[in-house]
C-alpha positions in Angstrom: -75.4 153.8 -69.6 -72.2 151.9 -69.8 -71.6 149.0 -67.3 -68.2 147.8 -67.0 -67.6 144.6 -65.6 -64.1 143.9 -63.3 -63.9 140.5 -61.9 -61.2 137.1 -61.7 -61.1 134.5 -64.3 -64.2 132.6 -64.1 -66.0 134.6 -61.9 -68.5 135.0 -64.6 -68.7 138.0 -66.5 -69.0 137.2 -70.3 -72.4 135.2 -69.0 -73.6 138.1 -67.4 -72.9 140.5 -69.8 -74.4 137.9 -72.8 -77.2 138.0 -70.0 -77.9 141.6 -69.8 -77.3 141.8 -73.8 -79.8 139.3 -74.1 -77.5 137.4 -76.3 -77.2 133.4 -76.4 -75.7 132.0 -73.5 -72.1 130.7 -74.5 -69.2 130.0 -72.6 -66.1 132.2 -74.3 -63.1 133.2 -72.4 -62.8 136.9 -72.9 -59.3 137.0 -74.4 -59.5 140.8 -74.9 -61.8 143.3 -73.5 -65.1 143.1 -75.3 -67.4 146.1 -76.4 -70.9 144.3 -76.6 -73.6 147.0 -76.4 -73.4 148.8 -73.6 -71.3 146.7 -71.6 -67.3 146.6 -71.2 -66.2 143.1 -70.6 -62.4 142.9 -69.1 -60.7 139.9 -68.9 -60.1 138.2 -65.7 -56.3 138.9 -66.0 -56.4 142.7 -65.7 -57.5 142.9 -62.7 -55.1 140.1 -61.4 -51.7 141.2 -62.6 -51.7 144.9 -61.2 -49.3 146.0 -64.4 -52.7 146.0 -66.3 -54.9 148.5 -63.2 -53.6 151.5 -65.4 -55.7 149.8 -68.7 -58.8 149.6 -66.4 -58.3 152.9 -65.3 -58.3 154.2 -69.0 -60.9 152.1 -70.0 -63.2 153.5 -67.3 -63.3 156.8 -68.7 -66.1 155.2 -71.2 -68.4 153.6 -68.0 -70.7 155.8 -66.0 -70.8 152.4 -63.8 -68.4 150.1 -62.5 -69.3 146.6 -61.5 -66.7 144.4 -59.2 -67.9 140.9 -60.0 -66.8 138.6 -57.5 -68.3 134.6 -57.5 -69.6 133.3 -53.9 -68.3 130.3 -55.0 -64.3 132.0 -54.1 -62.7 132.2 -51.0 -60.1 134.8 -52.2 -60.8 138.2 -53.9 -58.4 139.9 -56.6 -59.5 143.2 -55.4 -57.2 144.5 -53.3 -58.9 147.2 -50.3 -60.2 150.4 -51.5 -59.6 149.4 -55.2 -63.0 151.5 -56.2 -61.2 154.9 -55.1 -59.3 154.1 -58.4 -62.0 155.3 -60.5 -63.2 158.4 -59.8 -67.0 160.2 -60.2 -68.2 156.7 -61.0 -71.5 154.7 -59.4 -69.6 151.6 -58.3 -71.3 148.2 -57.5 -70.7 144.5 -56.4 -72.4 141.9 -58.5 -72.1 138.5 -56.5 -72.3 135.3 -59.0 -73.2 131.8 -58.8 -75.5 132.3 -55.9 -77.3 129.0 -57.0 -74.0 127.6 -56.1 -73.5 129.0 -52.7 -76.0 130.8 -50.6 -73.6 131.8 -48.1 -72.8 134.7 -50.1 -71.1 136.5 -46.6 -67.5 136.5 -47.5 -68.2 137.2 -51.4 -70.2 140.5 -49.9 -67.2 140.9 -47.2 -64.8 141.0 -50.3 -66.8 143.4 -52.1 -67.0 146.0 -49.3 -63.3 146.3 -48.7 -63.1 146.8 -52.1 -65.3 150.0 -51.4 -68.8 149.5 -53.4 -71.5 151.0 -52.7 -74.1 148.6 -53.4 -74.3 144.4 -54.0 -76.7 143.0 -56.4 -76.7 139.0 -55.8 -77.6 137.1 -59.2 -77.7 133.3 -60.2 -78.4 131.6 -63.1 -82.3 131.9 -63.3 -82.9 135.3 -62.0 -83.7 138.6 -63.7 -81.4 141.1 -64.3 -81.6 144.8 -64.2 -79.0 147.3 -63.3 
């Protein structure tokens, strides 16, 4: 299964996917897209500069999943509606971060639905992962 993780700057996918790699936790900024296992980490900026939606696009072909990672900590979402119909004949989810942070995770979930997923996993820094 490849997982491939869309989300801002910060929103906090590198930690997830060093999470689900079971890797040491490190703070990096993703300066490139990263191949770590059998996750595609995409740096924040493709997803908000639209000139860089036809690299996600191609880069998809290699996921069976796409994940929309959106924080519950932002009050804004870089995806704009219906940005999931991009990829098509893939399971796409919402990953909510920092929960820890913000319980109110209404408007991060809100976000994630115009965006067209079909599923939201909520995660913070202690819980277990599995996708």
């Amino acid at each position: 299964m490849k997982l491939m993780l869309i989300g801002g700057t910060g929103v906090g996918k590198t930690t997830l996917a060093q999470r689900l790699n079971n890797e040491k936790l490190e703070y990096k900024k993703t300066q490139m897209v990263d191949y770590s296992g059998e996750i595609i980490d995409t740096p924040g900026e493709y997803i908000e500069n639209r000139g860089y939606y036809s690299a996600l696009s191609t880069l998809a072909v290699d996921a069976k999943i796409i994940a929309l990672v959106q924080s519950s900590l932002d009050k804004t979402s870089v995806f704009p509606p219906n940005f999931s119909t991009m990829f098509l004949n893939k399971k796409i989810i919402g990953i909510i971060t920092k929960v820890d942070l913000n319980h109110n995770t209404d408007i991060a979930r809100n976000f994630l639905k115009l965006a067209g997923v079909e599923e939201i996993i909520e995660i913070d820094k202690s819980c277990e992962i599995e996708i």
